[in-house]
GUMAR-849491 format. One record per residue (C-alpha): residue in one letter; x negated, z negated, y. Coordinates in steps of 0.001 Angstrom, whole numbers, plus 500000, padded with zeros to 6 digits. Layout:
+------+--------+--------+--------+
! rest !     px !     pz !     py !
+------+--------+--------+--------+
!    A !      X !      Z !      Y !
...
+------+--------+--------+--------+
This chain:
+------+--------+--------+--------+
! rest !     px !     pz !     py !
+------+--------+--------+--------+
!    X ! 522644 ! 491068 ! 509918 !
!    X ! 519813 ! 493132 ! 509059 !
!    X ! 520410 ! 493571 ! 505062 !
!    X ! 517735 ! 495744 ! 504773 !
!    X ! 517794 ! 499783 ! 504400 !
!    X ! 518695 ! 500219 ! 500986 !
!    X ! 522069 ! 497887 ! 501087 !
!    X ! 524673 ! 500171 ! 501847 !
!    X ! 523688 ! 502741 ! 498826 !
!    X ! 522977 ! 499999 ! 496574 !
!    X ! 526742 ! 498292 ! 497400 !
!    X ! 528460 ! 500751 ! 495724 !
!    X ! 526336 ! 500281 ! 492126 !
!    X ! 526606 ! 496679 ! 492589 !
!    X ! 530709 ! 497031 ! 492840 !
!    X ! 530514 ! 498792 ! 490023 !
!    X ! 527863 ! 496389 ! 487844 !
!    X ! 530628 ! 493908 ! 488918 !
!    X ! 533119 ! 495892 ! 487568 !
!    X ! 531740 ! 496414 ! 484212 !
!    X ! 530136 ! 493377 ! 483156 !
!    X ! 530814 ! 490619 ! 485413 !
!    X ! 528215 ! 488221 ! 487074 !
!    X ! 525676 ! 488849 ! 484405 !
!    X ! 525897 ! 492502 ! 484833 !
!    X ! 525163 ! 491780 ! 488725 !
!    X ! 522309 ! 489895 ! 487999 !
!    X ! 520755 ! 492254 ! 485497 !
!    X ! 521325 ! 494979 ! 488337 !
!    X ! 519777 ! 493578 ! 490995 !
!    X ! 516612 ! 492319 ! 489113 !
!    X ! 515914 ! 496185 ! 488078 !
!    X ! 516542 ! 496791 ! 491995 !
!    X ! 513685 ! 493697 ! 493118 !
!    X ! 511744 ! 494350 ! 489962 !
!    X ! 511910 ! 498142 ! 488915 !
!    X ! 509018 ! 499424 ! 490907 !
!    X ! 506739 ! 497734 ! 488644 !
!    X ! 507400 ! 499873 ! 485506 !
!    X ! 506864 ! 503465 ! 487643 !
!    X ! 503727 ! 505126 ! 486650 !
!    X ! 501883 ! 506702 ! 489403 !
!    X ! 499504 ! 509496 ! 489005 !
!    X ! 497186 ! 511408 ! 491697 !
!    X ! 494817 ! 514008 ! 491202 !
!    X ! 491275 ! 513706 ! 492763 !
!    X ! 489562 ! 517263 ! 492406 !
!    X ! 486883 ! 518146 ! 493214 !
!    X ! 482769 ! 519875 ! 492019 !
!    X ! 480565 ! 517285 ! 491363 !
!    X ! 478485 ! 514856 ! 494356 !
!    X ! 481339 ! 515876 ! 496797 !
!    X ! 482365 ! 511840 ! 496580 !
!    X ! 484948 ! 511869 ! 494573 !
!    X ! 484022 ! 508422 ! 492514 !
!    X ! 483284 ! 506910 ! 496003 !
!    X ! 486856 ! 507948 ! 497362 !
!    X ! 488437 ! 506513 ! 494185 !
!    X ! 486719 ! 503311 ! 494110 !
!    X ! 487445 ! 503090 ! 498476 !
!    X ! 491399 ! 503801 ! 497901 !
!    X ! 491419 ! 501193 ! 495622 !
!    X ! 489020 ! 498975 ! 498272 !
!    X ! 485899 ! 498548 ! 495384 !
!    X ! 482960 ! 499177 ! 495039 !
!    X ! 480635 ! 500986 ! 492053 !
!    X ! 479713 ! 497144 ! 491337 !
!    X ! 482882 ! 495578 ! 490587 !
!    X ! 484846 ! 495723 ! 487445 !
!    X ! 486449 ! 499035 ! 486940 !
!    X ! 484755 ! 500622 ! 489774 !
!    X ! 483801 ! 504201 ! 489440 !
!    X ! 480123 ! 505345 ! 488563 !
!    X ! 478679 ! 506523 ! 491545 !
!    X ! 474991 ! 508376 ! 491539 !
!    X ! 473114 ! 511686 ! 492420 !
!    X ! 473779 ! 512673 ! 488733 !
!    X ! 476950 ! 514559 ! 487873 !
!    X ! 479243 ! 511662 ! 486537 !
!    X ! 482431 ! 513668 ! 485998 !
!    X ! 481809 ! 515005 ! 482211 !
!    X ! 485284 ! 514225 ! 481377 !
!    X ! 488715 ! 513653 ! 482616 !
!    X ! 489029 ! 509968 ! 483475 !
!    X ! 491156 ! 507861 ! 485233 !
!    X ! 491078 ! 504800 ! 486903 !
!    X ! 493552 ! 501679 ! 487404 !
!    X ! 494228 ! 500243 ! 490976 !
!    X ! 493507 ! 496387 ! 490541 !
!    X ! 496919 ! 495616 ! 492195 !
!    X ! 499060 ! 497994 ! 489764 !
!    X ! 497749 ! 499149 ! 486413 !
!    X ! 500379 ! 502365 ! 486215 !
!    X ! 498636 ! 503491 ! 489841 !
!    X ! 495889 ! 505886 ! 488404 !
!    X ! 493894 ! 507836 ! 490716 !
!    X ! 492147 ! 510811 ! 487974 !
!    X ! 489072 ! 512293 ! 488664 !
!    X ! 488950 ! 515469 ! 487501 !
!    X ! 486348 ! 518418 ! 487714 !
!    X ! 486915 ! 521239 ! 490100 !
!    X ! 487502 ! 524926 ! 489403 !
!    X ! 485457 ! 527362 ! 488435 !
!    X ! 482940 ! 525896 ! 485714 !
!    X ! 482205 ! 526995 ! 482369 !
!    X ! 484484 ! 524060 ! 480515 !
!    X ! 487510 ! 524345 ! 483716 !
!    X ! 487597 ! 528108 ! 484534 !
!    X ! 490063 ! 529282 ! 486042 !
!    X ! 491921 ! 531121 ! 483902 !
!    X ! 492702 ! 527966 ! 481817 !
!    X ! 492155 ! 525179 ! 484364 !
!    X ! 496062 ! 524060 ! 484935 !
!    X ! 496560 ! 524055 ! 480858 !
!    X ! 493412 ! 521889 ! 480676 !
!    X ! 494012 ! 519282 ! 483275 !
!    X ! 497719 ! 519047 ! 482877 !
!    X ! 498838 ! 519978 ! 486172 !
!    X ! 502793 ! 518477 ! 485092 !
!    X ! 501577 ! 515075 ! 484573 !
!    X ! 500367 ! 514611 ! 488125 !
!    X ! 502610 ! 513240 ! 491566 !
!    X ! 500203 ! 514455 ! 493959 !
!    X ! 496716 ! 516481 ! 494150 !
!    X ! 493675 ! 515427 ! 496688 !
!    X ! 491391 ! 518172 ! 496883 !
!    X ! 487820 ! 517005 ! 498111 !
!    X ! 484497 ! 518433 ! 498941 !
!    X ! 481740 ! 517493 ! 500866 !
!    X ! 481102 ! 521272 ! 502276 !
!    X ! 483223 ! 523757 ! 502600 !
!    X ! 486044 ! 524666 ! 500408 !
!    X ! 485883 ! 526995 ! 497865 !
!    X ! 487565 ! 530322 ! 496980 !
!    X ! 488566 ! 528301 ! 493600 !
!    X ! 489120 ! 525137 ! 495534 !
!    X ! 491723 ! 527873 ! 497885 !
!    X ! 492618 ! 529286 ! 494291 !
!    X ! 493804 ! 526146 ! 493605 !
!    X ! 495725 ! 525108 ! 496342 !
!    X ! 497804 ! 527941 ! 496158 !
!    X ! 498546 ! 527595 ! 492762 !
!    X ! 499548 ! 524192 ! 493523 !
!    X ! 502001 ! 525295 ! 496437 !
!    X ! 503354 ! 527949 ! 494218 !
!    X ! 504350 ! 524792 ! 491572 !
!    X ! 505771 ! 522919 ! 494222 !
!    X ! 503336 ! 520463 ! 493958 !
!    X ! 502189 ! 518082 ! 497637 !
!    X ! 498436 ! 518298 ! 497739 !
!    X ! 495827 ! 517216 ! 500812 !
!    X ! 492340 ! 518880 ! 501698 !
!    X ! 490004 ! 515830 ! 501765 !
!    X ! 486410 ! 516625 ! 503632 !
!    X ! 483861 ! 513832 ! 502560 !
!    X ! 480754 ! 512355 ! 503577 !
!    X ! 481736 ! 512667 ! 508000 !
!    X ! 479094 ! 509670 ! 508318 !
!    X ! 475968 ! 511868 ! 506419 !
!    X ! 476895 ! 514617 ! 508725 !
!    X ! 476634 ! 512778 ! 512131 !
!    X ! 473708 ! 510919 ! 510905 !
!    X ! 472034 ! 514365 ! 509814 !
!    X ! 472812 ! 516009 ! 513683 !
!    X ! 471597 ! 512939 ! 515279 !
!    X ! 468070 ! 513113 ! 513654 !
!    X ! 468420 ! 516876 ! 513885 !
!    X ! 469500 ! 516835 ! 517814 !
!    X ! 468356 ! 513427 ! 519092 !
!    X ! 468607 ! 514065 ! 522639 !
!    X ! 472275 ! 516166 ! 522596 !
!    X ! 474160 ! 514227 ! 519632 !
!    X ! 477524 ! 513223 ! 520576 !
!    X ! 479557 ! 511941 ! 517520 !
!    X ! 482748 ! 513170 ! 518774 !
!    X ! 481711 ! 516747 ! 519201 !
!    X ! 480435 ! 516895 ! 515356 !
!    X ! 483630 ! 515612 ! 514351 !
!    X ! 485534 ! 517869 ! 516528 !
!    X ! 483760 ! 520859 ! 515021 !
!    X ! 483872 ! 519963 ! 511558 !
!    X ! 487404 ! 519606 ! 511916 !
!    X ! 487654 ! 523017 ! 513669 !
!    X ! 485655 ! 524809 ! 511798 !
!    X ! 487458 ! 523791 ! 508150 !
!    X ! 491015 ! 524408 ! 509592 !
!    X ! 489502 ! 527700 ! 510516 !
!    X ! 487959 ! 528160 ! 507018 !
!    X ! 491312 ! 527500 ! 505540 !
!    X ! 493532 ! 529252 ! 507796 !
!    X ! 491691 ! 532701 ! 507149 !
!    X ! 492182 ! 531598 ! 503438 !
!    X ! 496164 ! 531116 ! 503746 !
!    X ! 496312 ! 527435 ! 504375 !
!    X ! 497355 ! 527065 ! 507339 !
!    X ! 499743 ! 524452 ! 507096 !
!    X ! 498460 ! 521919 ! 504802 !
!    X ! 496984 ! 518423 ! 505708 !
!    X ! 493377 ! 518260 ! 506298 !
!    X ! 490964 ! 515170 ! 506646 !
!    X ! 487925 ! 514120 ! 507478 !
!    X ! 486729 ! 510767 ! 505904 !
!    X ! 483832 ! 508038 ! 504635 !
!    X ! 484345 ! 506635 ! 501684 !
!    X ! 481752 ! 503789 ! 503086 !
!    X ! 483516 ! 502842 ! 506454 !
!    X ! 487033 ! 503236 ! 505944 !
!    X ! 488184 ! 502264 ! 509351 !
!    X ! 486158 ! 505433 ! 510961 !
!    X ! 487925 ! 508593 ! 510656 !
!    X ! 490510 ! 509433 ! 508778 !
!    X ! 490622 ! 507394 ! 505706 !
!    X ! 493458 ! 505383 ! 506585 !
!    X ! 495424 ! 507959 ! 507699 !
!    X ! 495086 ! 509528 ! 503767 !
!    X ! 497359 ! 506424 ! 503022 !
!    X ! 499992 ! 506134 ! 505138 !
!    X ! 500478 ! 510109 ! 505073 !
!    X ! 499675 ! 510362 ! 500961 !
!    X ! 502985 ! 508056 ! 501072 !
!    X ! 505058 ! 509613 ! 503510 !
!    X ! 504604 ! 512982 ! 501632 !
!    X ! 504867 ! 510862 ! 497641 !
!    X ! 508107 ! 512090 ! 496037 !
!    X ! 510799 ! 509625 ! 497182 !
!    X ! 511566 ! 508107 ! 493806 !
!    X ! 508199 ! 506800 ! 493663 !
!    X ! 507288 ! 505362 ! 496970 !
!    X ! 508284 ! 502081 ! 497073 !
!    X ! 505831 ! 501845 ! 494037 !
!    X ! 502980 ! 503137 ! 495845 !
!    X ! 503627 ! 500618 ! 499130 !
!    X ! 503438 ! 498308 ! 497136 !
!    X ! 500463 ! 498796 ! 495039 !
!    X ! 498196 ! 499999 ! 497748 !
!    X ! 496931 ! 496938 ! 499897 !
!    X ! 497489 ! 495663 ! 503122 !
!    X ! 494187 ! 496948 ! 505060 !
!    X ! 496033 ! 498350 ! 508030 !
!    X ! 498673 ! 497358 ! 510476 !
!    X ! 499999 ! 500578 ! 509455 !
!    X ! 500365 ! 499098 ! 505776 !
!    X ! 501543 ! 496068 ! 506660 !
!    X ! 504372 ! 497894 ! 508204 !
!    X ! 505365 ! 499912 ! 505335 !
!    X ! 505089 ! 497019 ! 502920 !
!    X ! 507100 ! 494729 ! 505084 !
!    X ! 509730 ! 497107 ! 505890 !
!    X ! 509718 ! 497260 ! 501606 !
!    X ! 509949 ! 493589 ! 501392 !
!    X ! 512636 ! 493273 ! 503758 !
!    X ! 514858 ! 495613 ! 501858 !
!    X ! 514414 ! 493225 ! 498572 !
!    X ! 515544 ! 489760 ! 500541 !
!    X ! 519420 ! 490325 ! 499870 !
!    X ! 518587 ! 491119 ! 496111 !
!    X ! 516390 ! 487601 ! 495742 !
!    X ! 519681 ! 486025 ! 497788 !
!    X ! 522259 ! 487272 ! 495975 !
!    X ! 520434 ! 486373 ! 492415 !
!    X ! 520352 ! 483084 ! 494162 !
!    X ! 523895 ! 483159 ! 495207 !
!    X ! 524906 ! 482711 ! 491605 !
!    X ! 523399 ! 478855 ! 491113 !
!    X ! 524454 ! 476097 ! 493226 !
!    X ! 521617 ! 474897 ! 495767 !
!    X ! 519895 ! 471554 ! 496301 !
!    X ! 519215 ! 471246 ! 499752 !
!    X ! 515557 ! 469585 ! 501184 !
!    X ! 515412 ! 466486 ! 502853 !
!    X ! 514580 ! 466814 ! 506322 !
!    X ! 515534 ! 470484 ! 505704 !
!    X ! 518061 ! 472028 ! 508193 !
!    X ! 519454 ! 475144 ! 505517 !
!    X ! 520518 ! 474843 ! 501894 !
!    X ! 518785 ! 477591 ! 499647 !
!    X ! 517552 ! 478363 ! 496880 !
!    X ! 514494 ! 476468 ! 496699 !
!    X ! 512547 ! 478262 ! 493609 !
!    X ! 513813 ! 481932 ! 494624 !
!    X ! 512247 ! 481776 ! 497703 !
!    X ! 508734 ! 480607 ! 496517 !
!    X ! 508905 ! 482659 ! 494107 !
!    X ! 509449 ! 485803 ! 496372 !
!    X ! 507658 ! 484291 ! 499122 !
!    X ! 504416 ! 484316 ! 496469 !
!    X ! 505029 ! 488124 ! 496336 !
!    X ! 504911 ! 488421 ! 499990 !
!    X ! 501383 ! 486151 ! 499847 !
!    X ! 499767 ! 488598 ! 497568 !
!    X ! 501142 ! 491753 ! 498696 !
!    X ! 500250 ! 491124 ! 502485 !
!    X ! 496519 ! 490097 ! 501477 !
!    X ! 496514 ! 486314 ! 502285 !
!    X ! 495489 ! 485513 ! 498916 !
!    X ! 491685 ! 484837 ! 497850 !
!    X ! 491193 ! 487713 ! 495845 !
!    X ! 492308 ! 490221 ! 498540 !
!    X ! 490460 ! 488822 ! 501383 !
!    X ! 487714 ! 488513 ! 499780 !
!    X ! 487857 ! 492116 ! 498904 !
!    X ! 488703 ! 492757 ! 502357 !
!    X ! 486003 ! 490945 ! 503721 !
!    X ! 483018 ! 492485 ! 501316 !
!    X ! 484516 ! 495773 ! 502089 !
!    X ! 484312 ! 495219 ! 506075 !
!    X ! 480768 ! 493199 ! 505966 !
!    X ! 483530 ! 490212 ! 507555 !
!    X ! 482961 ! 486565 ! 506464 !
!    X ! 485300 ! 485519 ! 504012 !
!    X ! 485361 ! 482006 ! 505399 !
!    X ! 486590 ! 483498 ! 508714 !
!    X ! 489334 ! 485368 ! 507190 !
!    X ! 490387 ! 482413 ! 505629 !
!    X ! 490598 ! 479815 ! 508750 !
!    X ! 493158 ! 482250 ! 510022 !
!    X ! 495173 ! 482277 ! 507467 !
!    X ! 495267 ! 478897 ! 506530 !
!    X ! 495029 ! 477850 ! 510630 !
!    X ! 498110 ! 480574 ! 511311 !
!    X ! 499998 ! 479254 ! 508637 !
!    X ! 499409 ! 475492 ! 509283 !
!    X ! 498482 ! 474498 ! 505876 !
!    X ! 495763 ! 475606 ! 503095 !
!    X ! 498134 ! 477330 ! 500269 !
!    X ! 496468 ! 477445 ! 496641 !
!    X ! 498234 ! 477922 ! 493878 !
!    X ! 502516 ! 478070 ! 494095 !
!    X ! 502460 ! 474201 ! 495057 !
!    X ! 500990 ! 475356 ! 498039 !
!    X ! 503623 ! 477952 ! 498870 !
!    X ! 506350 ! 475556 ! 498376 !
!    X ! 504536 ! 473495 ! 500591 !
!    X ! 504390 ! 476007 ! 503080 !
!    X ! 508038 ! 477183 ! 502256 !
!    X ! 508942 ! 473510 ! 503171 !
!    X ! 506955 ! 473577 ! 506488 !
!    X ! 508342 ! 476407 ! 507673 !
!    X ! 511947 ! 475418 ! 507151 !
!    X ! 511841 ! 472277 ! 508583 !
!    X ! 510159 ! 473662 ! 511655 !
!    X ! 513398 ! 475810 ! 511597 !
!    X ! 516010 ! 475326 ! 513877 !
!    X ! 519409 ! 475072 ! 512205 !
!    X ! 520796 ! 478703 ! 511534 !
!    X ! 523694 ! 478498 ! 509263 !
!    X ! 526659 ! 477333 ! 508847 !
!    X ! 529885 ! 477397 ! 507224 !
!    X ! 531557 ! 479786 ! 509806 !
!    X ! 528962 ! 482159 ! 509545 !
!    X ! 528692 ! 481793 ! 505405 !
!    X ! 532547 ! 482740 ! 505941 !
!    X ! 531595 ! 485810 ! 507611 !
!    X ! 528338 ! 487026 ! 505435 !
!    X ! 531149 ! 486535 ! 502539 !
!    X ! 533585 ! 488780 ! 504177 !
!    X ! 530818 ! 491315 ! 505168 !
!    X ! 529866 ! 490936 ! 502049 !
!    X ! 532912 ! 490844 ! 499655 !
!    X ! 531392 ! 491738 ! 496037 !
!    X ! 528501 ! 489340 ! 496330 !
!    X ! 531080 ! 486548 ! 498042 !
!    X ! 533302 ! 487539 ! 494866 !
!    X ! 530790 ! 486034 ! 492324 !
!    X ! 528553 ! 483503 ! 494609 !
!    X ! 529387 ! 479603 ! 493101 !
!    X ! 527231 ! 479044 ! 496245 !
!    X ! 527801 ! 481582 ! 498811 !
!    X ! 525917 ! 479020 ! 501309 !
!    X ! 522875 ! 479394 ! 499034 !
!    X ! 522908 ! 483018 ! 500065 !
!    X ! 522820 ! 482766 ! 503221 !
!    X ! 520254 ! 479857 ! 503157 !
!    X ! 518056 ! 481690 ! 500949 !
!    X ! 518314 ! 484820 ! 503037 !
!    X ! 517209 ! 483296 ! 506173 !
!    X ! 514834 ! 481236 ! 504421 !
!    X ! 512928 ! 484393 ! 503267 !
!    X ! 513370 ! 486103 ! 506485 !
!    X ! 511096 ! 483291 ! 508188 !
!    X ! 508429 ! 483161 ! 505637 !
!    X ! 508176 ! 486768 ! 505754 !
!    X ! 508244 ! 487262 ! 509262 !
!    X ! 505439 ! 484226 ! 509150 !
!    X ! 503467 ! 486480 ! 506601 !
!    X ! 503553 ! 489516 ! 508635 !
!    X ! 502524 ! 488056 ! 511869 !
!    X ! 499369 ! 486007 ! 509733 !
!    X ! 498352 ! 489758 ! 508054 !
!    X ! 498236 ! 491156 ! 511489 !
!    X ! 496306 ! 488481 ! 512584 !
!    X ! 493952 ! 489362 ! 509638 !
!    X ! 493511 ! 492360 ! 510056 !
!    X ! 492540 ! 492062 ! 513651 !
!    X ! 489878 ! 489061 ! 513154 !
!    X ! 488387 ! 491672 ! 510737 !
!    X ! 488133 ! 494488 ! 513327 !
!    X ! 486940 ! 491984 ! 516012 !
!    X ! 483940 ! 490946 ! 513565 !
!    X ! 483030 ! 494535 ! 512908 !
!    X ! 483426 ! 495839 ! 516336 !
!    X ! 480916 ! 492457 ! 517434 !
!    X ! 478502 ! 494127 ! 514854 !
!    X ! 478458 ! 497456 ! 515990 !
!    X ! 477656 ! 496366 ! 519378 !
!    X ! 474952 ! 494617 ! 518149 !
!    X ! 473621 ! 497007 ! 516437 !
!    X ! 473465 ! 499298 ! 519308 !
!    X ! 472001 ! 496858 ! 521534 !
!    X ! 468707 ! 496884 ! 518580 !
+------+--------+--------+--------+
């Protein structure tokens, strides 16, 4: 049984909750282990001179735009005059901080780490639209010398191809200005002794060109451990690539949400082929609706932020799913579906065994069946969910992919 990646360390504190305080102390445990994530603050660094796109990146990462609410200021005028941050609309303690670069007459260097609190921050993207600095190098190896992860971000790749097409009309070829800008700012930073450190090239205006998506997965690979599963799961699911890193987070809570249900007798469903925990898993299966971007409000974020119909996102969803879900009636109806169309998975033999693989949970289950049933219960809507989000995100690429041929055929 896959338990999830986390189950082995967290065994050991869970013996020892038991231990201490009982059932209740179990309980208490393992809803800081589903829930703790939430209460993490999350800060990252966006530096960078002003017009290299820094209010453009911030407002992409969190997928808005200058329009919506909270959305960074974006003009020709400088509109970095102070330190400011800015929430992600999935997870208010997720700031992304733009700060000035080095090297003016309010951040010189001399007192630019004192002024911008370099402690305070998890990671550092540093972003221009040119070339990097001497202070922007400065910086970086300041930052290296603090043990600190940091990123080279190079902005504005579209401008840049557009400008060599109107320059070269007859010779363009995308590819070869990408390849060169790449080249020549990994040569830029070699000869300034950063050799080693991520580069990339990005849009903030076409996010699945380039390498904007690449930022994410990597800017969570490299987040200091204690903090990741925070980050998966406040970024959103835009990418198979993010899909797989917030399933793979989701799967490691379903023996938590079972075991919490574990403790209260179950009511099985009539027509229903397990016996679980019916409210746990809507509950949790809500999370996974949100989280994996079949709600409302993230496709239709996703689908202003693609130039995709909204109304076409949402026939897949609700046709993959096999029922419109608003609200949580809706995802107990769909909970309900889904197990019925279940084949039957569980039964007393094998509860015997999960208890024995399990023996501190099986010690303070009153229904060790519900765990089982509620296990396998979220296992199906997840897996459900996962296959749906994939689904999304490839209608989306389909649509834009059908536009850009169009456009080339005008």
């Amino acid at each position: 049984m896959d338990m999830g990646w986390d189950f082995l360390d967290d065994l050991d504190e869970l013996k020892d909750a038991f231990k201490s305080g009982g059932v209740e102390e179990c309980r208490s445990m393992l809803e800081r282990k589903r829930d703790g994530w939430k209460n993490i603050p999350l800060d990252v660094a966006v530096i960078g001179s002003s017009g290299v796109g820094k209010s453009s990146f911030i407002n992409a990462i969190r997928r808005l735009t200058a329009d919506d609410e909270g959305g960074a200021a974006v003009g020709v005028t400088e509109t970095t005059v102070d330190i400011r941050s800015y929430q992600h609309p999935c997870n208010q303690l997720l700031k992304f901080w733009d700060l000035p670069g080095v090297g003016t007459d309010r951040f010189p260097r001399e007192t630019y780490l004192f002024k911008i609190g370099v402690d305070r921050f998890d990671f550092f993207l540093l972003i221009t639209s040119d070339r990097f600095t001497q202070d922007d190098t400065w910086l970086g190896e300041e930052l290296r010398r603090r043990n600190k992860k940091f990123f080279f971000v190079r902005t504005k790749i579209g401008a840049d191809i557009s400008n060599n097409k109107k320059a070269h009309p007859k010779t363009h070829n995308e590819e070869a200005v990408v390849k060169h800008i790449r080249e020549s700012t990994l040569q830029h930073l070699r000869e300034n002794g950063h050799e080693n450190i991520p580069v990339f090239l990005i849009d903030s205006y076409k996010l699945k060109k380039f390498d904007f998506e690449q930022i994410e997965h990597r800017l969570v690979e490299d987040f200091p451990t204690m903090k990741k599963t925070a980050l998966v799961l406040s970024l959103q699911a835009t990418s198979d690539e993010m899909i797989s890193l917030k399933v793979a987070e989701l799967r490691s809570r379903i023996w938590k949400v079972a075991a919490l249900s574990g403790v209260v007798a179950a009511v099985p469903l009539p027509g229903v082929s397990m016996t679980f925990d019916v409210a746990a898993v809507v509950r949790e299966a809500d999370v996974y609706y949100t989280q994996l971007g079949l709600d409302e409000v993230s496709l239709k974020r996703y689908a202003k932020l693609t130039s995709c119909d909204y109304r076409q996102l949402r026939s897949v969803v609700d046709s993959r799913l096999g029922c419109k879900v608003i609200g949580v009636e809706g995802i107990k109806k769909l909970v309900d579906e889904l197990a019925k169309r279940a084949p039957s998975l569980l039964t007393s033999a094998a509860m015997e065994e999960v208890s024995r693989y399990i023996p501190v949970i099986g010690s303070f289950l009153s229904a060790t069946l519900s765990f089982g049933g509620t296990y396998y219960a979220l296992k199906l809507v997840l897996d459900k969910m996962e296959s749906v989000a994939r689904e999304v995100v490839k209608s989306a690429a389909d649509s834009a992919a059908a536009d850009a041929d169009l456009s080339d055929d005008d």
